[in-house]
Jmol script that loads the backbone (N, CA, C; Angstrom):
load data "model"
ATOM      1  N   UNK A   1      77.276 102.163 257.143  1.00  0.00           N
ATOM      2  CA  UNK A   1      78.550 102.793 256.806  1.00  0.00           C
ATOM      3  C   UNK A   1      79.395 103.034 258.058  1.00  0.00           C
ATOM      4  N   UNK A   2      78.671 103.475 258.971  1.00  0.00           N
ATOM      5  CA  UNK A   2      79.929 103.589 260.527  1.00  0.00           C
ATOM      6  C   UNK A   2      80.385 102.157 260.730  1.00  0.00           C
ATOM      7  N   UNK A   3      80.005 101.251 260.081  1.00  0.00           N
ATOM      8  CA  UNK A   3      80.701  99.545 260.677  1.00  0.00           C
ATOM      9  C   UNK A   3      81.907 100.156 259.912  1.00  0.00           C
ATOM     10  N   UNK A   4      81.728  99.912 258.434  1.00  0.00           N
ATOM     11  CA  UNK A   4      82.741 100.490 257.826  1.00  0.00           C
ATOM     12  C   UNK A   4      84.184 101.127 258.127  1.00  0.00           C
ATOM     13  N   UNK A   5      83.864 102.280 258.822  1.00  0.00           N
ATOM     14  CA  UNK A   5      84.803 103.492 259.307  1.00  0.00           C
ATOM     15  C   UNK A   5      85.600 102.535 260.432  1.00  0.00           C
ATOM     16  N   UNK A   6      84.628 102.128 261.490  1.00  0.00           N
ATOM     17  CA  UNK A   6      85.502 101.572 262.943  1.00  0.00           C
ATOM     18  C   UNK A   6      85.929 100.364 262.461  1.00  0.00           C
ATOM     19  N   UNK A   7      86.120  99.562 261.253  1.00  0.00           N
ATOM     20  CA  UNK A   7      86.660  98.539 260.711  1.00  0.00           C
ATOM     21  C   UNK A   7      88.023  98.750 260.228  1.00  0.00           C
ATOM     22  N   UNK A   8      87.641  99.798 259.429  1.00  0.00           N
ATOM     23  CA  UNK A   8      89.104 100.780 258.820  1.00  0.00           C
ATOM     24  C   UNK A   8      89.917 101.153 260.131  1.00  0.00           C
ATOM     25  N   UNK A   9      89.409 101.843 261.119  1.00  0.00           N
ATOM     26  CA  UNK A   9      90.238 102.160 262.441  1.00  0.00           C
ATOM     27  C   UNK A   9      91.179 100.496 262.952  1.00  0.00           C
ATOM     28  N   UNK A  10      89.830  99.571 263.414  1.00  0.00           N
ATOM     29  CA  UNK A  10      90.394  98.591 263.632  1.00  0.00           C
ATOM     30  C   UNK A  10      91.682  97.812 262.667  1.00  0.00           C
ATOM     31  N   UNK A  11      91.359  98.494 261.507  1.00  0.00           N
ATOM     32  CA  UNK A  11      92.586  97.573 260.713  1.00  0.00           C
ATOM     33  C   UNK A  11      94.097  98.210 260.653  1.00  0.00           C
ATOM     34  N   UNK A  12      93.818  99.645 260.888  1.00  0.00           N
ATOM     35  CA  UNK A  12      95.407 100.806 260.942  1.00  0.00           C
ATOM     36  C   UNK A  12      95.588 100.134 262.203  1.00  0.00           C
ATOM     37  N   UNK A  13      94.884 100.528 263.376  1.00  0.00           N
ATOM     38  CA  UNK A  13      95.149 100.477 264.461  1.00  0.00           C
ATOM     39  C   UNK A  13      96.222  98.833 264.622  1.00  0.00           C
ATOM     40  N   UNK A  14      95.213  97.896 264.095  1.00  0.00           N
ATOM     41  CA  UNK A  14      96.280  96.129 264.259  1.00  0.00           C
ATOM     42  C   UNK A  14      97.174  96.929 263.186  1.00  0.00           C
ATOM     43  N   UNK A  15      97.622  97.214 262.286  1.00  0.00           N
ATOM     44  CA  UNK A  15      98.624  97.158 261.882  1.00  0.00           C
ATOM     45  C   UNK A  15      99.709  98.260 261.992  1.00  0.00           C
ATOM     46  N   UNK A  16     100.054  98.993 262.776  1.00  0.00           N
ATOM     47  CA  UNK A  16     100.197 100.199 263.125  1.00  0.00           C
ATOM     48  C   UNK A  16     100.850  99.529 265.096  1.00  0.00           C
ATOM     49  N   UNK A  17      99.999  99.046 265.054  1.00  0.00           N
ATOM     50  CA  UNK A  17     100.622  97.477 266.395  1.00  0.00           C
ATOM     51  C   UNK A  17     101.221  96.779 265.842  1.00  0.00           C
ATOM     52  N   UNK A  18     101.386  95.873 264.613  1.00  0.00           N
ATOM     53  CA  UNK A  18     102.272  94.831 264.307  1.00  0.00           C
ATOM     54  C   UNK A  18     103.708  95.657 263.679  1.00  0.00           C
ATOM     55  N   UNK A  19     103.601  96.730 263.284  1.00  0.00           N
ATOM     56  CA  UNK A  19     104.762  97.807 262.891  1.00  0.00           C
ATOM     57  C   UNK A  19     105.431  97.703 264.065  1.00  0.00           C
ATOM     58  N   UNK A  20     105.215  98.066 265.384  1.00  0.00           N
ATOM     59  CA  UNK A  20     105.561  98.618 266.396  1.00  0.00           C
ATOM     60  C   UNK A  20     106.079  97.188 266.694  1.00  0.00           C
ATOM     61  N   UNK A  21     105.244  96.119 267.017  1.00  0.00           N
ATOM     62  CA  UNK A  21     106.200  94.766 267.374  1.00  0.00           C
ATOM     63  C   UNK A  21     107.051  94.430 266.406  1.00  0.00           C
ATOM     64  N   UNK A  22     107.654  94.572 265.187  1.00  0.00           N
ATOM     65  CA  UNK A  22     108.248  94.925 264.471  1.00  0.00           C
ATOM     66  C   UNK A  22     109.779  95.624 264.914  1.00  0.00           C
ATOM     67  N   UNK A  23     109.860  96.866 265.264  1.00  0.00           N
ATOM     68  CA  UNK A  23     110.182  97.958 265.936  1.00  0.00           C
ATOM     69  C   UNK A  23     110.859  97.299 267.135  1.00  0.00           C
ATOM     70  N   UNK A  24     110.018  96.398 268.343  1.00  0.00           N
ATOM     71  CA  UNK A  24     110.378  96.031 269.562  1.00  0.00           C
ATOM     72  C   UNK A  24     111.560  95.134 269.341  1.00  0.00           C
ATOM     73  N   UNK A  25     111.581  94.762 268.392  1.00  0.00           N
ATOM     74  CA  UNK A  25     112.939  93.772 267.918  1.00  0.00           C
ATOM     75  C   UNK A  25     112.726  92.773 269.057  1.00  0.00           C
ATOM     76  N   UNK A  26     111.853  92.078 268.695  1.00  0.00           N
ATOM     77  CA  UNK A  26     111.699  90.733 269.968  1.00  0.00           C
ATOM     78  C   UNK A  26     111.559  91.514 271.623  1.00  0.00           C
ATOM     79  N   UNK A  27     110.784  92.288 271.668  1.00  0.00           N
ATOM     80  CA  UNK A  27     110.568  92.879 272.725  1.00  0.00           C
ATOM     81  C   UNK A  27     112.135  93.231 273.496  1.00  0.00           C
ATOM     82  N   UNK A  28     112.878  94.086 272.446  1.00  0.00           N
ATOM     83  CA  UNK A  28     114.380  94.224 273.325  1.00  0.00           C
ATOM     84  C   UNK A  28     114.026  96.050 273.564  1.00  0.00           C
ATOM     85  N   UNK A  29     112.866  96.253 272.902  1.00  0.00           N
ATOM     86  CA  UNK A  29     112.356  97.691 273.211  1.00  0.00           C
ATOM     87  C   UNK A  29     111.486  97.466 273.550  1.00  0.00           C
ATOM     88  N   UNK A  30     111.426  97.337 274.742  1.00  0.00           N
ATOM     89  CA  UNK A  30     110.084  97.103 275.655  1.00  0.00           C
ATOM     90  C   UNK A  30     108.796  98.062 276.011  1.00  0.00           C
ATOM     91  N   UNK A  31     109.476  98.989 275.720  1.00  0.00           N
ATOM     92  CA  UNK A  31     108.478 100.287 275.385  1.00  0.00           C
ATOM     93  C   UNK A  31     107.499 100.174 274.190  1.00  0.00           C
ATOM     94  N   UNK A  32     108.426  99.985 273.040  1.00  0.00           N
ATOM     95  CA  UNK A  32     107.588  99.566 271.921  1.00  0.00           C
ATOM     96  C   UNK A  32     106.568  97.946 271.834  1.00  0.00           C
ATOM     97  N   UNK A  33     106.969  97.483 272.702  1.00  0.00           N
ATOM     98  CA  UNK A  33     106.094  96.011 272.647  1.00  0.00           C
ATOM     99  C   UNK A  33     104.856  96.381 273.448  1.00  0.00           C
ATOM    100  N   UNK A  34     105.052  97.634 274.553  1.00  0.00           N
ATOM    101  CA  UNK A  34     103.907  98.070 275.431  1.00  0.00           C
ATOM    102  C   UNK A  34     102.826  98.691 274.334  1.00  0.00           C
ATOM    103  N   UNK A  35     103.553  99.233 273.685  1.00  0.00           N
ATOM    104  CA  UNK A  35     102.689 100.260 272.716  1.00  0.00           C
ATOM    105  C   UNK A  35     102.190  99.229 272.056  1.00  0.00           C
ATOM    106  N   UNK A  36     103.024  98.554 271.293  1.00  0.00           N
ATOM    107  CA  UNK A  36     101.739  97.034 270.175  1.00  0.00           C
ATOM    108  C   UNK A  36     101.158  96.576 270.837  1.00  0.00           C
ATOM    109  N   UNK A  37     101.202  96.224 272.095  1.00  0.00           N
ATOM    110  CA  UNK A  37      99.871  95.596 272.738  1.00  0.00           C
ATOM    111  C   UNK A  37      98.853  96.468 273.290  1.00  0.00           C
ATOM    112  N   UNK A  38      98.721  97.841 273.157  1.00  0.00           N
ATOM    113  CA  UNK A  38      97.429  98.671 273.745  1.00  0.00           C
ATOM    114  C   UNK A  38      97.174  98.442 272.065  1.00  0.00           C
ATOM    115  N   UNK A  39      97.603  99.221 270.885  1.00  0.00           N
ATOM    116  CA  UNK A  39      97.551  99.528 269.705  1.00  0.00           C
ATOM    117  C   UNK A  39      96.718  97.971 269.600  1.00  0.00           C
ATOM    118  N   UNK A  40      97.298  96.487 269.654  1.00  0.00           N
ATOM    119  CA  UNK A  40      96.066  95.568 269.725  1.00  0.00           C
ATOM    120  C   UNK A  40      94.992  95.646 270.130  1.00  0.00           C
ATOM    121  N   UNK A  41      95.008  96.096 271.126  1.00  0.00           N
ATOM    122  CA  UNK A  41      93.687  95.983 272.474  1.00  0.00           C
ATOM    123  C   UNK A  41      92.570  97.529 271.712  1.00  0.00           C
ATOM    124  N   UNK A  42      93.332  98.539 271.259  1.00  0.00           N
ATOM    125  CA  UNK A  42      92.320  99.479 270.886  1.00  0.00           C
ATOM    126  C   UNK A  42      91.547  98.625 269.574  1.00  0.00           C
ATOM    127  N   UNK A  43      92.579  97.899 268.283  1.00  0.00           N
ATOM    128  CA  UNK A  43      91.924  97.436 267.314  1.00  0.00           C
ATOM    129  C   UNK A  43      91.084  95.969 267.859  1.00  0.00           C
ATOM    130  N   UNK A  44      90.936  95.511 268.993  1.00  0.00           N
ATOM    131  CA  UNK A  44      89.972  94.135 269.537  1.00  0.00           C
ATOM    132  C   UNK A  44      88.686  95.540 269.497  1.00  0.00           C
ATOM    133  N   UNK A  45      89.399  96.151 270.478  1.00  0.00           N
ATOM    134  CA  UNK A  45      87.808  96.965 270.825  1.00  0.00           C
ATOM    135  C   UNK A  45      86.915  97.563 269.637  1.00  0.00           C
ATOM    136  N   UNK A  46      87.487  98.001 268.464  1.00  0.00           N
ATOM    137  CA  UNK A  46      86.679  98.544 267.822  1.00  0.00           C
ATOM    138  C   UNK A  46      86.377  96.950 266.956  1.00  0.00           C
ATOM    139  N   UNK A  47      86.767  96.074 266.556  1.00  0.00           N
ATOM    140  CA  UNK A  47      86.197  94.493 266.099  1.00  0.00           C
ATOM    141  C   UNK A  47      84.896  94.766 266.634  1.00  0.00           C
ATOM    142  N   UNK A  48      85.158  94.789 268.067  1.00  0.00           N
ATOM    143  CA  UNK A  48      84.076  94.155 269.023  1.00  0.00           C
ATOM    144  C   UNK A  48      82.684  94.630 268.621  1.00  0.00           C
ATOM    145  N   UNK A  49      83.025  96.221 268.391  1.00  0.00           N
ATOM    146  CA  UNK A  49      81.998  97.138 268.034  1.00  0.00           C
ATOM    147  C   UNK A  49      81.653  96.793 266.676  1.00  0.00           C
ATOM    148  N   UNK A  50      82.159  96.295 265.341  1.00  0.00           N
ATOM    149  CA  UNK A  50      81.910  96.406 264.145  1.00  0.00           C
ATOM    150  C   UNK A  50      80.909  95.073 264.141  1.00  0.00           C
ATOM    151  N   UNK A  51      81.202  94.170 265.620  1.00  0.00           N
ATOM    152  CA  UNK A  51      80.557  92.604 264.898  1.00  0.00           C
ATOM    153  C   UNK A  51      79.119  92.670 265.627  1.00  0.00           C
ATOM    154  N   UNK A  52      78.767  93.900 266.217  1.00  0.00           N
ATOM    155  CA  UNK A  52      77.308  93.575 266.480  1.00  0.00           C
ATOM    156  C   UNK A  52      76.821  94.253 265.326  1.00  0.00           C
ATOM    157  N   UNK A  53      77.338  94.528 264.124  1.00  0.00           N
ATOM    158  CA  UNK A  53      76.191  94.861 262.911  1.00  0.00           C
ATOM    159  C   UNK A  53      76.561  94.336 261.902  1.00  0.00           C
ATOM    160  N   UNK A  54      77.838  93.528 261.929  1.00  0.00           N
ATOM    161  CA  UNK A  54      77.986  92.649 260.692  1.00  0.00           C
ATOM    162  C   UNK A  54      78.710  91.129 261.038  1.00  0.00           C
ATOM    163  N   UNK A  55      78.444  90.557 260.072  1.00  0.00           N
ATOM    164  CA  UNK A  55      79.042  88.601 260.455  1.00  0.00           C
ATOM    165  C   UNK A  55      80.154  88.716 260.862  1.00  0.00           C
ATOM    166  N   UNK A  56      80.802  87.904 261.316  1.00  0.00           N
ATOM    167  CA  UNK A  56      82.190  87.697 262.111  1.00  0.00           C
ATOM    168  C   UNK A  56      83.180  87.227 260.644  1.00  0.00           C
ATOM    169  N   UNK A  57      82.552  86.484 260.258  1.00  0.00           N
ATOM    170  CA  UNK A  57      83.390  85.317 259.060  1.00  0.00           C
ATOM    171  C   UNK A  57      83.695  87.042 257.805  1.00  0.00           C
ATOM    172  N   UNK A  58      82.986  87.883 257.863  1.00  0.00           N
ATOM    173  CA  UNK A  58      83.447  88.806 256.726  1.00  0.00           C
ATOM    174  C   UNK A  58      84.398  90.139 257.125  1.00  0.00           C
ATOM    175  N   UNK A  59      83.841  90.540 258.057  1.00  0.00           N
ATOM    176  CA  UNK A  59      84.651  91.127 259.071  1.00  0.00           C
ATOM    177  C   UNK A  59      86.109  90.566 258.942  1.00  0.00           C
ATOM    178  N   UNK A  60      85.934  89.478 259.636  1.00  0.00           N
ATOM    179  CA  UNK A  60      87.821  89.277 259.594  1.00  0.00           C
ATOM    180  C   UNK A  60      88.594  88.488 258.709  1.00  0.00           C
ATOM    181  N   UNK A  61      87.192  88.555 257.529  1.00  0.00           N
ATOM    182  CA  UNK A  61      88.306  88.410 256.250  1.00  0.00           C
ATOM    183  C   UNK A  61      88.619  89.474 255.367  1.00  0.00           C
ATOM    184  N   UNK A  62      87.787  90.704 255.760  1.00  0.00           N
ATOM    185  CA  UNK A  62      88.647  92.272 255.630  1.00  0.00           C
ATOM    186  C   UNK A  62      89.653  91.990 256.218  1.00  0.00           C
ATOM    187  N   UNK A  63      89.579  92.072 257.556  1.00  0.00           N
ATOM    188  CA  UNK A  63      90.239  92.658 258.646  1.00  0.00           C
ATOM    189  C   UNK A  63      91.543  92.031 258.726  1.00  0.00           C
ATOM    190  N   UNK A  64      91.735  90.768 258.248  1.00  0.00           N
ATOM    191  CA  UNK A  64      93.152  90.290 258.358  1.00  0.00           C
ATOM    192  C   UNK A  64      93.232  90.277 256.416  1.00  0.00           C
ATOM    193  N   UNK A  65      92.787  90.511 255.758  1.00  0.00           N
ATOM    194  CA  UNK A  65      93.282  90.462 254.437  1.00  0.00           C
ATOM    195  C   UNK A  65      93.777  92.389 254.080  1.00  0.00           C
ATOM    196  N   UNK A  66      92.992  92.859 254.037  1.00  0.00           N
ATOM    197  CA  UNK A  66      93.665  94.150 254.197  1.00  0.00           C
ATOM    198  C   UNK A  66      94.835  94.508 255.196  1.00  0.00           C
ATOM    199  N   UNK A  67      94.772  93.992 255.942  1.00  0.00           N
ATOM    200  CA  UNK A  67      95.574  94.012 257.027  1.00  0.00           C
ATOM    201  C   UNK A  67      97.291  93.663 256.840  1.00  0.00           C
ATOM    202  N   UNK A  68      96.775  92.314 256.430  1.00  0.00           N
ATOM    203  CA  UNK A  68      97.955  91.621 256.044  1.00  0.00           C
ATOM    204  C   UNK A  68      98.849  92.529 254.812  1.00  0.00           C
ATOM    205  N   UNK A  69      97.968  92.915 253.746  1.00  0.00           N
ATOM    206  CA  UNK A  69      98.293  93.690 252.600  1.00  0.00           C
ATOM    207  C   UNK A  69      98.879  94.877 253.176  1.00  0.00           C
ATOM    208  N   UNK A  70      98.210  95.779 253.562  1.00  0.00           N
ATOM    209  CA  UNK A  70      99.185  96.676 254.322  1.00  0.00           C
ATOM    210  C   UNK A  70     100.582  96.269 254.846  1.00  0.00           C
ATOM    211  N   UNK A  71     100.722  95.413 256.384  1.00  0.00           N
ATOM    212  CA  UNK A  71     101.641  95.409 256.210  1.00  0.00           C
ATOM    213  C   UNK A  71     102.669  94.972 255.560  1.00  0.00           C
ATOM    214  N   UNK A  72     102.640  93.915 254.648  1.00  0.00           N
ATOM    215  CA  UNK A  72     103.295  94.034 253.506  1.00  0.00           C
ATOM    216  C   UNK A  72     103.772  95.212 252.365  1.00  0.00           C
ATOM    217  N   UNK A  73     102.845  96.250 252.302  1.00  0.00           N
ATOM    218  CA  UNK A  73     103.587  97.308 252.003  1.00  0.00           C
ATOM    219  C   UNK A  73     104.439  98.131 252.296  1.00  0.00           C
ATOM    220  N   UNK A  74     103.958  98.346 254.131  1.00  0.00           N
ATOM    221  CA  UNK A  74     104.425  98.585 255.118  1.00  0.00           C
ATOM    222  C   UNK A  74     106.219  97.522 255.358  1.00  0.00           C
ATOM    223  N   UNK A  75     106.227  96.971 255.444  1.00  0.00           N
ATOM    224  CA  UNK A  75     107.717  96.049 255.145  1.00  0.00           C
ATOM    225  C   UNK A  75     108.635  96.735 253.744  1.00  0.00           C
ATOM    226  N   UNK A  76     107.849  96.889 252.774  1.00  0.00           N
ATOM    227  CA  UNK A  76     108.818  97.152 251.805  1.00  0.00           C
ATOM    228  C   UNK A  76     109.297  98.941 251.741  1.00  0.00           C
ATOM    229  N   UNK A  77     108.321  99.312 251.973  1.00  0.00           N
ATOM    230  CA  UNK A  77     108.526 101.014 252.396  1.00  0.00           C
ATOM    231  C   UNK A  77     109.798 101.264 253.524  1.00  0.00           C
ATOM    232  N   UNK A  78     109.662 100.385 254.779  1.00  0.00           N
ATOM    233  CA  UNK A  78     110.277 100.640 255.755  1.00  0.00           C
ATOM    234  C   UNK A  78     111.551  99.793 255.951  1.00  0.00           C
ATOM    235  N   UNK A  79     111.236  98.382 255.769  1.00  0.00           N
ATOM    236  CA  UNK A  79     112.645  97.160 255.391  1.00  0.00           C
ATOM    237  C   UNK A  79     113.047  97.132 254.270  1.00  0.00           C
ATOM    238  N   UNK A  80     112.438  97.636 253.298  1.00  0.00           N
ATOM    239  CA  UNK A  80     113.037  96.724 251.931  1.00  0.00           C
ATOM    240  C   UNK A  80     113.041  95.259 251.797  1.00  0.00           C
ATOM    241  N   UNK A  81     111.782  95.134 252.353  1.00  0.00           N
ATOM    242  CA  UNK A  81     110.860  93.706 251.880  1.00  0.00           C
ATOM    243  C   UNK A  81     110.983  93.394 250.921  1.00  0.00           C
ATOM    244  N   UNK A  82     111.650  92.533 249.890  1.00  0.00           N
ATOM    245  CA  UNK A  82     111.562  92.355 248.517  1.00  0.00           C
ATOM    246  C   UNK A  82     110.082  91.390 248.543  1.00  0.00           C
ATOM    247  N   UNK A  83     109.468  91.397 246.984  1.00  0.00           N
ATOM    248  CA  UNK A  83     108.450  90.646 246.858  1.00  0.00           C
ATOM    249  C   UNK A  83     108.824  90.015 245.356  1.00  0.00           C
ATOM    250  N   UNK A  84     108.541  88.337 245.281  1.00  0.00           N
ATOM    251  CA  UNK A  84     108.276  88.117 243.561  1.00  0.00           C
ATOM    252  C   UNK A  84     107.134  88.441 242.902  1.00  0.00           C
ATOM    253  N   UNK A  85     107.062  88.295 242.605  1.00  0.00           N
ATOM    254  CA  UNK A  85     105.703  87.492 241.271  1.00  0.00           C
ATOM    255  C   UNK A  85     105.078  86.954 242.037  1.00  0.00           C
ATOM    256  N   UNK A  86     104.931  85.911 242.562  1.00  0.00           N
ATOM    257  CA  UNK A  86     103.838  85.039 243.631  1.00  0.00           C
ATOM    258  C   UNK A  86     103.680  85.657 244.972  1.00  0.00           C
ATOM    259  N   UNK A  87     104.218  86.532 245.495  1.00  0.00           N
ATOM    260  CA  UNK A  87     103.395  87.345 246.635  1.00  0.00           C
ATOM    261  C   UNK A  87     102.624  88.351 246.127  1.00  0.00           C
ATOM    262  N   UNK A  88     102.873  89.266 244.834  1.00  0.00           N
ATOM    263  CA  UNK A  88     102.449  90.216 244.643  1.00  0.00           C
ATOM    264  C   UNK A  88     101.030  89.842 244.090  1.00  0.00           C
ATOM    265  N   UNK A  89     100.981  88.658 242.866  1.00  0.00           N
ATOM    266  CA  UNK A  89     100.203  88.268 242.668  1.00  0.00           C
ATOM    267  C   UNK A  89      98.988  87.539 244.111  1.00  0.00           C
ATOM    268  N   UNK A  90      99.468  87.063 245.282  1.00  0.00           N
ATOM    269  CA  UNK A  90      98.775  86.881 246.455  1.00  0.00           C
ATOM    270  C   UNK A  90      98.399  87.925 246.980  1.00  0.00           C
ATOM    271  N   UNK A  91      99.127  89.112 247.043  1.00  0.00           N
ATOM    272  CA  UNK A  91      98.647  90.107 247.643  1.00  0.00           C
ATOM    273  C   UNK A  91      97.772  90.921 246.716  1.00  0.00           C
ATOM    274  N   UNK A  92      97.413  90.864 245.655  1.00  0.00           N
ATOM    275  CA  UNK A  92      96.430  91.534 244.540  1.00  0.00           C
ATOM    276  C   UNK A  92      94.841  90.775 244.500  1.00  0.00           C
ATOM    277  N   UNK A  93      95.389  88.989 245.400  1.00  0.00           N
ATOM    278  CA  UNK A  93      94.546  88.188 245.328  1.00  0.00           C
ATOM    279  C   UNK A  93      93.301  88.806 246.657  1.00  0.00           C
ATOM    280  N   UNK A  94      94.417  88.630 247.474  1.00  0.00           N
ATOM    281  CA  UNK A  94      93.654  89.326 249.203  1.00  0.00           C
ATOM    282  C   UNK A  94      92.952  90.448 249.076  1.00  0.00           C
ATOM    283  N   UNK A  95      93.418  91.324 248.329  1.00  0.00           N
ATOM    284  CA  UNK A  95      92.822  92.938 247.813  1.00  0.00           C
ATOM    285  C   UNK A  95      91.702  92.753 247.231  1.00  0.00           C
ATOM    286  N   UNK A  96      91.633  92.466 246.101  1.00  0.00           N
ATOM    287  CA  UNK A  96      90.629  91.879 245.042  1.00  0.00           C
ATOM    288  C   UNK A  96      89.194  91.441 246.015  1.00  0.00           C
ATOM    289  N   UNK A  97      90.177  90.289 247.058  1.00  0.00           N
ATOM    290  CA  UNK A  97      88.454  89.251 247.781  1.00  0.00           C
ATOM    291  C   UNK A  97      87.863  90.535 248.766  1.00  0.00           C
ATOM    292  N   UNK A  98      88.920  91.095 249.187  1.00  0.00           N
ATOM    293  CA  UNK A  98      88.428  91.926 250.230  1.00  0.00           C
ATOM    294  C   UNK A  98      87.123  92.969 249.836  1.00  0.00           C
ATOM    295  N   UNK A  99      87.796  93.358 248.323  1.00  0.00           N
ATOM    296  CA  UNK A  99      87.067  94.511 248.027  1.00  0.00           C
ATOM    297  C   UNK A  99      85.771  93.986 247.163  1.00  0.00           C
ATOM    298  N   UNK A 100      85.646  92.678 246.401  1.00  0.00           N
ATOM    299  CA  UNK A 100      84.576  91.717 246.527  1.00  0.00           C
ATOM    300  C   UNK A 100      83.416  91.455 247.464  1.00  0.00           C
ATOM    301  N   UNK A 101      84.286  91.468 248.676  1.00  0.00           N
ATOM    302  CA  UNK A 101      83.495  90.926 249.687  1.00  0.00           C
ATOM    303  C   UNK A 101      82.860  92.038 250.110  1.00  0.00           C
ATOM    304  N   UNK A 102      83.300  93.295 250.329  1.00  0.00           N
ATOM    305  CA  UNK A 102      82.696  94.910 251.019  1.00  0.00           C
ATOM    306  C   UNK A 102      81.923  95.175 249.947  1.00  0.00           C
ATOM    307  N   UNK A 103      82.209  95.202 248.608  1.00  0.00           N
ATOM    308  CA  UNK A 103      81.114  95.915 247.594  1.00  0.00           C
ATOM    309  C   UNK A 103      79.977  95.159 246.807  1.00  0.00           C
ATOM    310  N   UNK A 104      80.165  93.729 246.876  1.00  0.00           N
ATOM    311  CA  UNK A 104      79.341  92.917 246.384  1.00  0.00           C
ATOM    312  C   UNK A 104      78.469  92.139 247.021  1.00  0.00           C
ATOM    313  N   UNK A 105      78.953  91.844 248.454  1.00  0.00           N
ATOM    314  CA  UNK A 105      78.499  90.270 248.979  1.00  0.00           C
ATOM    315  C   UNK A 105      77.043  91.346 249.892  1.00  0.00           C
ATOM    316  N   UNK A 106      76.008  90.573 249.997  1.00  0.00           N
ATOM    317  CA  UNK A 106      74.671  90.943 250.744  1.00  0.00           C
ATOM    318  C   UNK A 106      74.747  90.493 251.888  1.00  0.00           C
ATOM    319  N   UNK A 107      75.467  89.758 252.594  1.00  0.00           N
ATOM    320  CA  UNK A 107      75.932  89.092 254.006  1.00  0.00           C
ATOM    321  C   UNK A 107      76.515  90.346 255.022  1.00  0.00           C
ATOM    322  N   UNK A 108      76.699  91.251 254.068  1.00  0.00           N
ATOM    323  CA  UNK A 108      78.119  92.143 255.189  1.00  0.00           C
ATOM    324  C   UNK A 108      77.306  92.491 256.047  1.00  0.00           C
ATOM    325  N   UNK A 109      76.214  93.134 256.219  1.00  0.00           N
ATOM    326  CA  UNK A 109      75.403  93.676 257.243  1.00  0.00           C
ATOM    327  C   UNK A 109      74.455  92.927 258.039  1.00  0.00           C
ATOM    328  N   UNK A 110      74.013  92.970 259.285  1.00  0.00           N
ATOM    329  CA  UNK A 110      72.939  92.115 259.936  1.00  0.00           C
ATOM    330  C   UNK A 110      71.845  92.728 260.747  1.00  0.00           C
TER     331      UNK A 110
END
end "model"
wireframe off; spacefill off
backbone 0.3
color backbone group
C-alpha cells in the first residue's frame, strides 16, 4: 500500500507541474517554468521509489493514464476545455484501465 500513496504523490505532483507549464505560457513566466520543472523532478523521484516494488509497464500506465485524466479535468475547470463524446468516452476509457489494472491485475507488486 505505501507504493500506492508515493504513486498518487507522484501523479499530483507531474500534474500540478504540467498546470504550471501551462501557466508559463511558453516559458514567458519563467518563474513558473522553474517551478514545473522541480514539481517534475519531485514526481521522477517518487516513480523512482514506487518501481523498486512494483513493474515499470503498470506503474506508468497509472501514472500517465490518471495523469493524463486529471489534467484534462484540470483544463476544463481552469480553461474551459470543451470535450465531445469521444474524449469523454477516452477519458472514462483511461479511468476504467487504470482502476482495472490497481484492483484486479496480480502483476502490480514484486
Amino acid at each position: 500500500m505505501h507504493a500506492y500513496i508515493l504513486l498518487f504523490f507522484a501523479i499530483i505532483t507531474e500534474v500540478f507541474a504540467t498546470l504550471l507549464l501551462k501557466l508559463s505560457n511558453g516559458w514567458e513566466k519563467l518563474w513558473l517554468g522553474f517551478w514545473a520543472v522541480v514539481f517534475y523532478a519531485i514526481s521522477a523521484l517518487f516513480i523512482g521509489i514506487v518501481l523498486k516494488t512494483m513493474n515499470v509497464g503498470i506503474v506508468y500506465a497509472i501514472w500517465s493514464g490518471v495523469g493524463i485524466a486529471l489534467v484534462c479535468v484540470a483544463s476544463v475547470l481552469f480553461w474551459q476545455q470543451k470535450f465531445d463524446l469521444y474524449a469523454l468516452v477516452g477519458l472514462t476509457l483511461i479511468i476504467v484501465g487504470s482502476l482495472i489494472i490497481t484492483l484486479k491485475s496480480n502483476v502490480v507488486l514484486h
